[in-house]
C-alpha positions in Angstrom: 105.1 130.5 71.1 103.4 128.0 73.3 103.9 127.8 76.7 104.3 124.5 78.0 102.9 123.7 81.7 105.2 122.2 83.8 103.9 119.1 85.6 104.2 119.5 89.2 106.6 116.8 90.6 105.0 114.1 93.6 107.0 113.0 96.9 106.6 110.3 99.3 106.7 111.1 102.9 107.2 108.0 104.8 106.4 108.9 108.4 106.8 107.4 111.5 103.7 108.3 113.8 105.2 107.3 117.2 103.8 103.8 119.1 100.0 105.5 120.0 100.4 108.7 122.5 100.1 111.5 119.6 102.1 113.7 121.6 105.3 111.1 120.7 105.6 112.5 117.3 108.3 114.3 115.7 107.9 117.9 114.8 109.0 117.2 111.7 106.1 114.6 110.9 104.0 117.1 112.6 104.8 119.6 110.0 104.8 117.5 107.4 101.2 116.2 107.9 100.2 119.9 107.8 100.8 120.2 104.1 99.9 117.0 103.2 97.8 116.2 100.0 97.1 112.5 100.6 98.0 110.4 103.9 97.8 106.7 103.5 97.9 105.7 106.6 97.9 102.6 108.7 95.4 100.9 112.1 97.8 102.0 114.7 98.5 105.3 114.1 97.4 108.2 116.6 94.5 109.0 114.5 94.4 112.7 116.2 96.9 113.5 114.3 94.8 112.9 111.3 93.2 115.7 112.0 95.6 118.5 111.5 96.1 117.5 108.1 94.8 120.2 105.5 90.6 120.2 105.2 90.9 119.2 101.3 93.2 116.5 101.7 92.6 112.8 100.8 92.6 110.2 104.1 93.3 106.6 102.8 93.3 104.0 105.3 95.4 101.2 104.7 95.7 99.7 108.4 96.9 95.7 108.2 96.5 93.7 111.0 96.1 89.8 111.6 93.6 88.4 109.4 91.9 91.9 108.7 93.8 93.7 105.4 91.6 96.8 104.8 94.7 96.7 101.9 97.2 94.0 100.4 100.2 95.8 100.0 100.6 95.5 96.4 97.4 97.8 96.5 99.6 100.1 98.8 102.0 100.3 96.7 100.0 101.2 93.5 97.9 104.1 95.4 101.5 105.6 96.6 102.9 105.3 93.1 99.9 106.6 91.2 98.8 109.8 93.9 102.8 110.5 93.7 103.0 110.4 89.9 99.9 113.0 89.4 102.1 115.6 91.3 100.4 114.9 94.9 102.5 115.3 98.7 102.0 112.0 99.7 102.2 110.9 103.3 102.3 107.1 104.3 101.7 107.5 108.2 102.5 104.3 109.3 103.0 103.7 113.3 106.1 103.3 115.5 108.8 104.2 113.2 108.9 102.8 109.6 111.9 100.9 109.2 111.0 98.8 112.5 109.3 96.1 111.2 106.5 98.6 109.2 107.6 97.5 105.5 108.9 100.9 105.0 112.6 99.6 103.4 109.8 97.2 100.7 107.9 100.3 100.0 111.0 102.7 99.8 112.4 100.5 97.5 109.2 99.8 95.4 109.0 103.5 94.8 112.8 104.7 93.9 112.1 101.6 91.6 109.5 103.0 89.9 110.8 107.2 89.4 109.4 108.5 92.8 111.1 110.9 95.6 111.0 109.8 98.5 112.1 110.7 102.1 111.9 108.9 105.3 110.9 111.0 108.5 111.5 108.8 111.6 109.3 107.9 114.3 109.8 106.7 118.5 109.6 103.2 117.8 107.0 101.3 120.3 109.9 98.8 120.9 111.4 101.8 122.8 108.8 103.8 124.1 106.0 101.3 125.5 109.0 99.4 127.7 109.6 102.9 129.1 105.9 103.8 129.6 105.7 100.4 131.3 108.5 102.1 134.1 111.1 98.8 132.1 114.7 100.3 131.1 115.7 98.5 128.2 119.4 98.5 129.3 120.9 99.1 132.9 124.5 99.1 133.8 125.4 95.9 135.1 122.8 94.3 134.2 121.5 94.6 130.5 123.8 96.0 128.2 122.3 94.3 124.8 119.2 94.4 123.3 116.7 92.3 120.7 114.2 93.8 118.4 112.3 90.7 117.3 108.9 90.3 115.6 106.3 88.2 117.1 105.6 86.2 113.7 107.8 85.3 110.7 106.8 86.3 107.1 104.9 83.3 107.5 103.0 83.8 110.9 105.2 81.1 112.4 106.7 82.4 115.9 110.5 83.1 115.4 112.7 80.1 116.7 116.3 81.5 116.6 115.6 83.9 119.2 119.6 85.8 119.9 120.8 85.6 123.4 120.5 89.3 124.5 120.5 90.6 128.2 116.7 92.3 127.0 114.5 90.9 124.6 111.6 92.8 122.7 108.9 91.3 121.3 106.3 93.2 118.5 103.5 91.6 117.8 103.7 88.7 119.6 100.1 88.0 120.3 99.3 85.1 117.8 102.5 83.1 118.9 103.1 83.9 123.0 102.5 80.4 124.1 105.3 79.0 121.3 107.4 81.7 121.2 107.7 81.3 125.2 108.4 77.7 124.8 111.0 78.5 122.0 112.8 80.5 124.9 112.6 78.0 127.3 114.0 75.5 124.4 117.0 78.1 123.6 117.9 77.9 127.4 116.1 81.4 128.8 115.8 80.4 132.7 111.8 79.9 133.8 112.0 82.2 136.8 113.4 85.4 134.6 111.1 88.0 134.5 108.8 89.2 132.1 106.2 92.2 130.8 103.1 91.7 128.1 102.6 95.2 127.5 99.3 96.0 125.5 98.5 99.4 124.0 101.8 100.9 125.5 101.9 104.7 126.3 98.1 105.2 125.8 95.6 105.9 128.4 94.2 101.8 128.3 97.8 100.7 128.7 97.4 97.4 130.5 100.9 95.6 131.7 101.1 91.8 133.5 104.1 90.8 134.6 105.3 87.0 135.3 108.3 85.2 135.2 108.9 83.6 131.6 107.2 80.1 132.6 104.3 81.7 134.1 103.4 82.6 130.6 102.8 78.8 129.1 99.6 79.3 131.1 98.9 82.8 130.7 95.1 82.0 130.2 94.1 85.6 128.8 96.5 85.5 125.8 93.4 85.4 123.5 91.4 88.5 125.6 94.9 90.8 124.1 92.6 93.8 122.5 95.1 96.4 121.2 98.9 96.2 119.9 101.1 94.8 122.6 104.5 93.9 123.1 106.3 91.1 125.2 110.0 91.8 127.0 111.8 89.5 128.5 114.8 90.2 130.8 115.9 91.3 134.3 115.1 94.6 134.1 111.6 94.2 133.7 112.0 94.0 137.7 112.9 97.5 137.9 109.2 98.6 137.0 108.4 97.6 140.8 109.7 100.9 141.3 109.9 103.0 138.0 106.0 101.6 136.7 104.6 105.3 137.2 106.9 107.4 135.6 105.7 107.8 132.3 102.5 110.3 132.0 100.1 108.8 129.2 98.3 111.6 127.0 95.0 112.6 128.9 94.0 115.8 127.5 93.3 117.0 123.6 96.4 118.6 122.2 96.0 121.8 119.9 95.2 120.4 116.7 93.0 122.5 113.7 89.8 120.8 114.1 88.4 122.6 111.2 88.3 119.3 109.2 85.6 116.7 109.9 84.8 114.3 112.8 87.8 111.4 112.1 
């Protein structure tokens, strides 16, 4: 009789790898990474975390940012579906969490679609976490008890013009468009004098924050010197990081990963 060889089965991973301080990941994604076979993984991950994946597996970068596609994501898609049909543990790290504005619903989708398993593991969005590390509360009792999640550019690059009316507004990505999408606030009725936080590579050591009122910002001349991922809140508690501004400690110090595998 011949014995027939079972094909081992492939999963997607999608993981969320936290908004840039590795030690703001999951255990869960931590342990998953550990027995990964292939991580596709994206420009703002932690990339520490990179290595305390297993010394034989495959590191794909796939970072996207504006005007610089190391991948198109129909090219993302394909490597996901073709490592997970030859029987591979796929990870696709991706940063902040991946259902917040990281494509991870499209690529979920793509690859029940097409026959693959897939689970999501979720990550501390940087919506969240870099307005904390800034010492900015999100919501406060009496006075912010709503909250917008809003991305800096449309599907377009276009700077969003039906901005909600919420007590805090966030932001992601709002480089390209801050001059227009602070004039489409002012347009929408946001007062000039409410106050306001750029925050650029939140909750890592280089975090830089400036703070102005909203129509300070038409003139904000270092819009184009923005290096790293950054994020823009708008709202009265942004005034509370007068006080609160040093409250979050940024990772410093390596943590205890298996640096067995090579130099990343």
């Amino acid at each position: 009789m011949i014995k027939v060889k079972k094909m081992k089965k492939g999963i997607i991973y999608l993981v969320g790898a936290g908004p840039g301080d590795p030690e703001l990941i999951t255990v869960k994604a931590f342990n998953i990474i550990k027995k990964a076979e292939v991580i596709v993984y994206d420009s703002l991950i932690p990339f520490q975390l990179l290595k305390n994946a297993p010394v034989n597996a495959e590191l794909i970068p796939a970072g996207k940012r504006a005007g610089n596609h190391i991948l198109v994501q129909e090219k993302i898609n394909s490597i996901l579906l073709n490592k997970a049909k030859s029987g591979k543990i796929v990870v696709r790290l991706k940063g902040g969490d991946p259902f917040v504005f990281g494509r991870g619903g499209e690529e979920a989708s793509f690859l029940i679609a097409n026959g693959v398993e897939v689970r999501v593991v979720p990550g501390v969005s940087s919506s969240m976490a870099v307005a904390l590390a800034a010492g900015i509360p999100l919501t406060q009792r009496n006075l912010a008890t709503s909250i917008a999640i809003i991305s800096g550019s449309d599907s377009v690059g276009e700077a969003p013009k039906n901005i909600p009316r919420a007590d805090t507004v966030v932001f992601l990505m709002p480089k390209r468009n801050l001059r227009k999408i602070v004039d489409n606030l002012l347009e929408q009725g946001f007062k000039s004098d409410i106050d306001c936080a750029l925050v650029e590579n939140g909750t890592k050591p280089n975090q830089r924050v400036v703070r102005k009122k909203l129509g300070e910002f038409i003139d904000f001349a270092d819009v184009g010197k923005i290096a790293g991922p950054a994020i823009f809140i708008v709202g009265e508690t942004v005034a509370l990081a007068d006080t609160l501004s040093q409250i979050y400690q940024q990772y410093t110090e390596n943590i205890e990963y298996n640096y067995a595998r090579k130099k990343i």
